[in-house]
Backbone as a ProteinNet text record, in pm:
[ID]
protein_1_A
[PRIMARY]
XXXXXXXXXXXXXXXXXXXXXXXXXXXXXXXXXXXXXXXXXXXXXXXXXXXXXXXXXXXXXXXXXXXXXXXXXXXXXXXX
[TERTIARY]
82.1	0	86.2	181.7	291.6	323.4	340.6	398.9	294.3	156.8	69.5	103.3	84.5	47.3	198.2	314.9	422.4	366.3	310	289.9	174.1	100.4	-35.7	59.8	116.2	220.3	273.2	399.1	451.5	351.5	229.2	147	111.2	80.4	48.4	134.9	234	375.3	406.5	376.6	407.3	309.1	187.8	98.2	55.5	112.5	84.1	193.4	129.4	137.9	262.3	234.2	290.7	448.6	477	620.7	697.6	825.8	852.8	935.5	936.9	1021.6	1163	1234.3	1373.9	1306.2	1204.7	1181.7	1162.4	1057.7	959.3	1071.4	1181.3	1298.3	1347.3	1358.3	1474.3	1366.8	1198.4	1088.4	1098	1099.7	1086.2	1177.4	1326.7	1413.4	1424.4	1379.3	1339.6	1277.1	1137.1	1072.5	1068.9	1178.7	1213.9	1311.5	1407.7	1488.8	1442	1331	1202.9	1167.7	1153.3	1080.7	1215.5	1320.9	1455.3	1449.9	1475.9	1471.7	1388.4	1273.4	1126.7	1154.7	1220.9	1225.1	1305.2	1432.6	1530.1	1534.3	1557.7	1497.7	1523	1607.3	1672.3	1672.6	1563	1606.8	1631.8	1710.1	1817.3	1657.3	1592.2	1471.5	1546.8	1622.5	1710.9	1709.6	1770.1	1783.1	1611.1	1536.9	1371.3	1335.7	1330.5	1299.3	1350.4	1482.6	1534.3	1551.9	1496.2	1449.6	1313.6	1221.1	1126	1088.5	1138.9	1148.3	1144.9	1286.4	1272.4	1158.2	1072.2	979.5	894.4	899.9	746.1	712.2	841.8	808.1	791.4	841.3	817.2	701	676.1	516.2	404.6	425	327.1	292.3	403.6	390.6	341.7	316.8	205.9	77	35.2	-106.9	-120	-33.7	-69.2	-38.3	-131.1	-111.8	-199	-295.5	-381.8	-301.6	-214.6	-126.9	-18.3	40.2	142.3	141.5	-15.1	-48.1	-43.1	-110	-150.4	-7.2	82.1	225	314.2	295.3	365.4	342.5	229.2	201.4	240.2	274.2	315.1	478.2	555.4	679.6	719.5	643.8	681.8	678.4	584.8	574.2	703	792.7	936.3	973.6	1070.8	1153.4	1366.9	1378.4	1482.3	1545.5
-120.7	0	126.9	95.8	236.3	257.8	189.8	198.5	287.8	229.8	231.6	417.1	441.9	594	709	641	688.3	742.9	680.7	642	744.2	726.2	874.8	992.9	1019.8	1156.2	1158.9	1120.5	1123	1209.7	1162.2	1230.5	1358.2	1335.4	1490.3	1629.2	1584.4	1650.7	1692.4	1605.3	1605.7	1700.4	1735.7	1843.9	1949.5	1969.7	2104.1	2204.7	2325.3	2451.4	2499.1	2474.5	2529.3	2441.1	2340.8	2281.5	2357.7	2388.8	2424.8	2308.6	2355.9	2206	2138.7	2237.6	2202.2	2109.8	2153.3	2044.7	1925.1	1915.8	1833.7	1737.6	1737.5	1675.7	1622.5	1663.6	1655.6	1563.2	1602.5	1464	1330.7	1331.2	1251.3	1171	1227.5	1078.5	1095	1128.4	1093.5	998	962.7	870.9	799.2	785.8	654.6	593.4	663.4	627.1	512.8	627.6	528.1	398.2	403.2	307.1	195	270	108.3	72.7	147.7	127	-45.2	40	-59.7	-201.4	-170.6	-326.8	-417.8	-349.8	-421.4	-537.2	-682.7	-752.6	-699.1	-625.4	-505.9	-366.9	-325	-187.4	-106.8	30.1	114.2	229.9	160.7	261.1	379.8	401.3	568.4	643.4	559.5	635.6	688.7	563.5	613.6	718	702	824.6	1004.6	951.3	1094.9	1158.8	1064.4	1115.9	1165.7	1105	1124.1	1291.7	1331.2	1456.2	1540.3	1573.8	1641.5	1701.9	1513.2	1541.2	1595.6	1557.8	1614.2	1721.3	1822.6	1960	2024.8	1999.4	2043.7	2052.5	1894.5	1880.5	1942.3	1955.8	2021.4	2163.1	2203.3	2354.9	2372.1	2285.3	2270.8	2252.6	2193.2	2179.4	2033.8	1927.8	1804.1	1736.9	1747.1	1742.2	1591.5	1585.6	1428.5	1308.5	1328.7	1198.3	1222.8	1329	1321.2	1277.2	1262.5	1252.3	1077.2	1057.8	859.7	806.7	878.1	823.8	801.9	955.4	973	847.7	801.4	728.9	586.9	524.3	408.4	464.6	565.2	577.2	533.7	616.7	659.1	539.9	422.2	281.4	180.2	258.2	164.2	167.3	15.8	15.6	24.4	124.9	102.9	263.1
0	0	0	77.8	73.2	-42.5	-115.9	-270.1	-340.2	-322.6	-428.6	-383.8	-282.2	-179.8	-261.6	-241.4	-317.1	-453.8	-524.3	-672.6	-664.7	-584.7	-629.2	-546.9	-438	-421.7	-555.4	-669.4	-744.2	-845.2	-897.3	-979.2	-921.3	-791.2	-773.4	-778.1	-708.2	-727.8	-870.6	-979.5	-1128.3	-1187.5	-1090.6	-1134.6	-1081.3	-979	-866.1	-940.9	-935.6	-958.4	-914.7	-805.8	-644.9	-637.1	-706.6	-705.5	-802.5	-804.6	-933.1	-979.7	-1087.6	-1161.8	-1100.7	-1064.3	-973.9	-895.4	-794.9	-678.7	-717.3	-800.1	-858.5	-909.5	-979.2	-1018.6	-874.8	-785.6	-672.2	-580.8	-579	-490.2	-597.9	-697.5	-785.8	-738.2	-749.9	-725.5	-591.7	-489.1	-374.5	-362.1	-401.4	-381.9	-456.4	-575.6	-615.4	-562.1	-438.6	-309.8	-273.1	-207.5	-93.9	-140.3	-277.3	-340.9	-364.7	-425.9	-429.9	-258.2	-187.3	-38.5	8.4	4.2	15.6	-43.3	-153.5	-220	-220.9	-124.7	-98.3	41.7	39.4	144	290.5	261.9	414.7	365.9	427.9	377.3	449.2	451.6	522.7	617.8	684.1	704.3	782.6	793.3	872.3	733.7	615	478	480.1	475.4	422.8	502.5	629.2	724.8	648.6	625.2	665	497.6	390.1	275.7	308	374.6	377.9	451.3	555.1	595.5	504.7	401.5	306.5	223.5	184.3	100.2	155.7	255.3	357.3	380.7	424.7	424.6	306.6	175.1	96.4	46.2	6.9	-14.3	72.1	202.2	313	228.5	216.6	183.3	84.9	11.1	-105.9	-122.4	-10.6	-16.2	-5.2	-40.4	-33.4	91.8	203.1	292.9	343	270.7	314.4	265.5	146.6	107	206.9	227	327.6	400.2	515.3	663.2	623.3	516.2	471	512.9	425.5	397.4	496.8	564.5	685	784.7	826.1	919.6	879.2	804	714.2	777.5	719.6	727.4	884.6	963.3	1074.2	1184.9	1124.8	1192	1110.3	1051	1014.1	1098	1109.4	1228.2	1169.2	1249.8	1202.7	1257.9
[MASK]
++++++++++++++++++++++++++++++++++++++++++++++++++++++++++++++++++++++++++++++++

């Protein structure tokens, strides 16, 4: 489900106003981080966490704040 949640942030990000393209480049391979991260049978969850910050404030400040809160709470129950 985290994935799928990644994957609808990614589109939105790819269409908000409010990102400019620099960012929008710089969340993108962020959360394709998250996403090699996730799929690896060990994954580095300190790396996922502390990519994840980044995206978060950024995106907050955008308005996309209900996928954030989904995502966030998935992130924030990694152990690691």
């Amino acid at each position: 489900e985290l994935y799928g949640l990644l994957e609808i942030l990614e589109r939105k990000v790819a269409e908000s106003k409010y990102i400019s393209d620099e960012q929008k480049l710089i969340i993108e391979s962020d959360i394709g981080t998250i996403k090699s991260q996730m799929a690896k049978p060990q994954p580095n969850f300190g790396v996922v966490k502390q990519i994840w910050n980044g995206i978060e404030k950024t995106v907050t400040a955008s308005g996309l704040i209900e996928i954030i809160n989904k995502i966030s709470g998935y992130i924030s129950n990694l152990n690691g």
